[in-house]
C-alpha positions as CSV (number, residue, x, y, z in Angstrom):
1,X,-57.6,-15.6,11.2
2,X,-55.0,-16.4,9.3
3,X,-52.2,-14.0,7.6
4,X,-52.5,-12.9,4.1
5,X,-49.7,-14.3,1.8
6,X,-49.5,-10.4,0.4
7,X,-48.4,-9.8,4.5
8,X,-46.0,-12.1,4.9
9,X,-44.2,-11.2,1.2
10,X,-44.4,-7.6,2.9
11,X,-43.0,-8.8,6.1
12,X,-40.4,-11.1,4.7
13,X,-39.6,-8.4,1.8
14,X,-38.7,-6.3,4.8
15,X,-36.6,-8.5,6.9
16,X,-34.3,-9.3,3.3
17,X,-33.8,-5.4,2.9
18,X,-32.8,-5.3,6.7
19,X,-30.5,-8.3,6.4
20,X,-28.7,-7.1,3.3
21,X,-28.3,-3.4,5.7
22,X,-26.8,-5.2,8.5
23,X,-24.7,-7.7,7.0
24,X,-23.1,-5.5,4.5
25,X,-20.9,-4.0,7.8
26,X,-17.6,-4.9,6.7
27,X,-15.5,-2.2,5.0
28,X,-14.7,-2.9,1.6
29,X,-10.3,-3.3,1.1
30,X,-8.5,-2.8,-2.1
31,X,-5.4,-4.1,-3.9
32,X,-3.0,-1.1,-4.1
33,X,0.2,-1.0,-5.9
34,X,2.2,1.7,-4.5
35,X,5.5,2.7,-6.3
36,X,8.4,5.0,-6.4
37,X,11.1,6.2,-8.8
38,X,14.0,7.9,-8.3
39,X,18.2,8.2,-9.4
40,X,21.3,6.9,-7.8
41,X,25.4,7.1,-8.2
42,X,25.1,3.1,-7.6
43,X,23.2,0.2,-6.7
44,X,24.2,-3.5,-6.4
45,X,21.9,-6.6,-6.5
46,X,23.3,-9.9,-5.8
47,X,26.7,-9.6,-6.8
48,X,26.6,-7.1,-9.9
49,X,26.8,-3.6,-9.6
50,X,25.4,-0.7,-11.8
51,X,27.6,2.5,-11.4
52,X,30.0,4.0,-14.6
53,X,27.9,7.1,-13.9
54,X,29.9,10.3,-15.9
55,X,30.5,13.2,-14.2
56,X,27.7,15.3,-16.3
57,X,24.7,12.7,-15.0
58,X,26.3,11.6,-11.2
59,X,22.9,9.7,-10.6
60,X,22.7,7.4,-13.7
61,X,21.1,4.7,-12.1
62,X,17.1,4.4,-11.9
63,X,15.6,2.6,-9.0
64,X,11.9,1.8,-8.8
65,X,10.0,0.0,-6.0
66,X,7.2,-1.3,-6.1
67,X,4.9,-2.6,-2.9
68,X,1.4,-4.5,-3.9
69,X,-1.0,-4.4,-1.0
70,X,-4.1,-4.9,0.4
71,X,-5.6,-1.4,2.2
72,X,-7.4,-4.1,5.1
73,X,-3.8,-3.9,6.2
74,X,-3.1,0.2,6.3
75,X,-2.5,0.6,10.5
76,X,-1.9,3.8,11.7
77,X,1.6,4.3,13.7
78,X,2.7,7.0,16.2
79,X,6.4,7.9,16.9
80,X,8.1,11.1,18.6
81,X,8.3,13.0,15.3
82,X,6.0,11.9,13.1
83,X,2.8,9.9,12.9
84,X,1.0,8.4,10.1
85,X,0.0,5.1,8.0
86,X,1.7,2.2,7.0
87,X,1.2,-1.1,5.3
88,X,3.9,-3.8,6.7
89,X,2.4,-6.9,4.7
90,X,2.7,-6.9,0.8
91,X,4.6,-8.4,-2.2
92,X,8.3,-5.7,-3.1
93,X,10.1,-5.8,-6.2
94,X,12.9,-3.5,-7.4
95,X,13.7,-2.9,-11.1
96,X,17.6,-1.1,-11.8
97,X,18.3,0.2,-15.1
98,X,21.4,2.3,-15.7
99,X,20.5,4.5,-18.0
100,X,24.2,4.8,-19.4
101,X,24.7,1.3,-20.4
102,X,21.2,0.1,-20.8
103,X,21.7,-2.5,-18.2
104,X,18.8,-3.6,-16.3
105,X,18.3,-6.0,-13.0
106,X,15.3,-7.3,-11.4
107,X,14.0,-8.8,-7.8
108,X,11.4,-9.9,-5.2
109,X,12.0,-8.8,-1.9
110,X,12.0,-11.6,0.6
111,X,9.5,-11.0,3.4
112,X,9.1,-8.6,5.8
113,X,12.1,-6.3,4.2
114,X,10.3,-3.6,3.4
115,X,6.8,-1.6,3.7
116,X,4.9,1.3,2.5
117,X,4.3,4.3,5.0
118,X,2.9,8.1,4.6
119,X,4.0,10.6,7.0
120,X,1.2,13.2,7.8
121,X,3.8,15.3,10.1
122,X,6.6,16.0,7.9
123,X,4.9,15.6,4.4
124,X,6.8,12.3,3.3
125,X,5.8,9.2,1.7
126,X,7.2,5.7,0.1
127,X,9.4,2.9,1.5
128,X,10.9,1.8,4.7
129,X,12.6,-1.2,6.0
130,X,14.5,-2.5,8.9
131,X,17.0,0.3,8.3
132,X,14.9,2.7,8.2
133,X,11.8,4.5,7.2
134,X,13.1,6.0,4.5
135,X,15.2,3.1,3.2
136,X,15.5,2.2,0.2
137,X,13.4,5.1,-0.7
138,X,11.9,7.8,0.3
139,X,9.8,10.8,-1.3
140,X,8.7,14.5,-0.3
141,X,6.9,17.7,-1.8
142,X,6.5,17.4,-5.6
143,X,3.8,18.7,-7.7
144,X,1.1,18.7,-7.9
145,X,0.7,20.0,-4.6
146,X,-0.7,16.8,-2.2
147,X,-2.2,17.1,1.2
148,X,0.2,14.4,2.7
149,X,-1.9,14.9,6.0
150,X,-5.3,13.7,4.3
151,X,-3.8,10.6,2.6
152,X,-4.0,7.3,5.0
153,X,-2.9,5.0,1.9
154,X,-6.4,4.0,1.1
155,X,-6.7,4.9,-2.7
156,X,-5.0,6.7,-5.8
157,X,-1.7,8.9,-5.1
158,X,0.2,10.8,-7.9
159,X,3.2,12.9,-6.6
160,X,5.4,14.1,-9.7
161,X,8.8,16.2,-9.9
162,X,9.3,15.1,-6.5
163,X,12.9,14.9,-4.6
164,X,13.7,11.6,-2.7
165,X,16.6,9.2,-1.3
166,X,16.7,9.3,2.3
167,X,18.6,7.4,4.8
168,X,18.9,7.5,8.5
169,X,21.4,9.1,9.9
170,X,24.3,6.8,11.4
171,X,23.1,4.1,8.7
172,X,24.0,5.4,5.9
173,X,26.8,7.9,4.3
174,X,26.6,9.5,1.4
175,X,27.9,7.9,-2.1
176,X,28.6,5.3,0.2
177,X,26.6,1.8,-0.8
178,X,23.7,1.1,1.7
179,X,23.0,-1.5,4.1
180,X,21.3,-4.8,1.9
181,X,18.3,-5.6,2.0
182,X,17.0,-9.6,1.2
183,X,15.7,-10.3,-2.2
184,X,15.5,-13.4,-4.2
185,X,18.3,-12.4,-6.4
186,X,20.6,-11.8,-3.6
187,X,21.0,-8.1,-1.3
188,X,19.9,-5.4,-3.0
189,X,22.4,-1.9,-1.8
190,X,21.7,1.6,-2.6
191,X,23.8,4.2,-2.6
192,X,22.5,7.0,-1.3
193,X,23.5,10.5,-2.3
194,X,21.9,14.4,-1.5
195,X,18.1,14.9,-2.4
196,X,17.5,13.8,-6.2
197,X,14.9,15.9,-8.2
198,X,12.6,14.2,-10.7
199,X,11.6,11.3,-8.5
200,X,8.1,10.3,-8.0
201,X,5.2,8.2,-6.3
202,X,2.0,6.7,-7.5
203,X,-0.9,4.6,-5.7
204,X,-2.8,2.2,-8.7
205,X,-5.7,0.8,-7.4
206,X,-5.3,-2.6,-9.0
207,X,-8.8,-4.4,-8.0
208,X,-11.5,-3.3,-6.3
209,X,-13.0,-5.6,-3.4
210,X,-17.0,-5.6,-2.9
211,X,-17.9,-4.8,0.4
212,X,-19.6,-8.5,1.9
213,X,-21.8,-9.5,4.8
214,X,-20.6,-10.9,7.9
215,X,-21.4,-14.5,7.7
216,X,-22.7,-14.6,11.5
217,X,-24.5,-11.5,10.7
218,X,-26.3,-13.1,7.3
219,X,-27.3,-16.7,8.6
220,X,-28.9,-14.5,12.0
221,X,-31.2,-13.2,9.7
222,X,-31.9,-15.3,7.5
223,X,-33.1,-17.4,10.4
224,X,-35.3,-14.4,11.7
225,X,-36.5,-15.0,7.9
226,X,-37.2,-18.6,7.7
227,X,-39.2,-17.9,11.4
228,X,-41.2,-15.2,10.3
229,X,-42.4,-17.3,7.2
230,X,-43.2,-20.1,9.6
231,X,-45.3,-18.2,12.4
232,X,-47.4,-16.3,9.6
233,X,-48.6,-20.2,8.7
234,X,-49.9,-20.2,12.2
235,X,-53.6,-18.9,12.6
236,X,-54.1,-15.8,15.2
237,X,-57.5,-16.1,17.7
């Protein structure tokens, strides 16, 4: 005898709900924009300069960085020291405002100059470059009290009253200007100086991508599908 249609719309109903279980495997990835603040005595882009800091406020200058990214990119890394997540693909920008004179200056990294990274050993986070992992800035404690070893970069940060401005040793001296770093506006130095308070770093999530089936995956069953429907036209002995 033949199949009932009301088996086959069972059957078939069955296969779609297995098809949608199996193909949605991927992992869903976000756009994160991950970004820092903190002060300096100096910083120079192209060929201007922003210093004239007084003696009463020594770290005039404002530096933010900011680092949009996609979290399919977040790799782990392992080094004697330290281990942790980074992100070395994404779109940098600095903004400099000297809060003395109220000038302002603005870039794009070039390529590859810097990344994001999170330290799970010693409790830092923010952004590294060629120079250094910790170059042109980077952040530790602050309130309110993060676990740095359960963050991998995937999703919202907030890391207030925090200290920052780190560079390696040997690469940078203090209230000396730092090694540049390629931007469209020309090389970007900081000067580094001691550990400045009231520096911070946030993760945004900036747009949230659906998880999605595997093509390969989705056209297998759908196949299986389109065979089922098929056989149940065929009548059974």
């Amino acid at each position: 005898m033949s199949i009932s249609l009301a088996t086959r719309w069972k059957w078939a109903g069955a296969l779609v709900i297995l098809s949608t279980t199996v193909g949605a495997t991927r992992l869903s990835a976000d756009i994160i924009e991950y970004s820092a603040t903190s002060f300096a005595p100096a910083a120079r882009l192209g060929a201007t300069t922003l210093d004239s800091c007084p003696a009463q406020n020594p770290v005039c200058v404002e530096v933010t960085i900011r680092f949009l990214a996609d979290t399919a990119n977040i790799i782990p890394f392992n080094v004697p020291g330290a281990a942790g997540f980074e992100i070395l693909i994404g779109d940098g920008r600095v903004d400099l405002f000297n809060d003395q004179t109220g000038d302002s200056l603005s870039a794009n990294f070039l390529p590859n100059q810097i990344f994001v990274s999170v330290d799970q050993t010693n409790s830092g986070i923010g952004f590294g470059s060629v120079v250094g992992p910790t170059y042109p800035l980077g952040v530790y404690a602050g309130t309110p009290s993060i676990p740095y070893a359960s963050y991998n970069l995937n999703g919202a940060f907030a890391l207030g009253n925090a200290f920052a401005w780190f560079c390696p040793a040997g690469t940078c001296t203090l209230g000396q200007a730092g090694p540049d770093l390629a931007t469209d506006k020309g090389g970007l130095s900081i000067t580094p100086t001691g550990p400045v308070g009231g520096s911070s770093f946030f993760a945004s999530v900036i747009e949230v991508t659906p998880t999605t089936p595997e093509p390969a995956t989705t056209a297998l069953v759908a196949a299986a599908i389109a065979g089922l429907v098929l056989r149940c036209n065929v009548k059974r002995g």
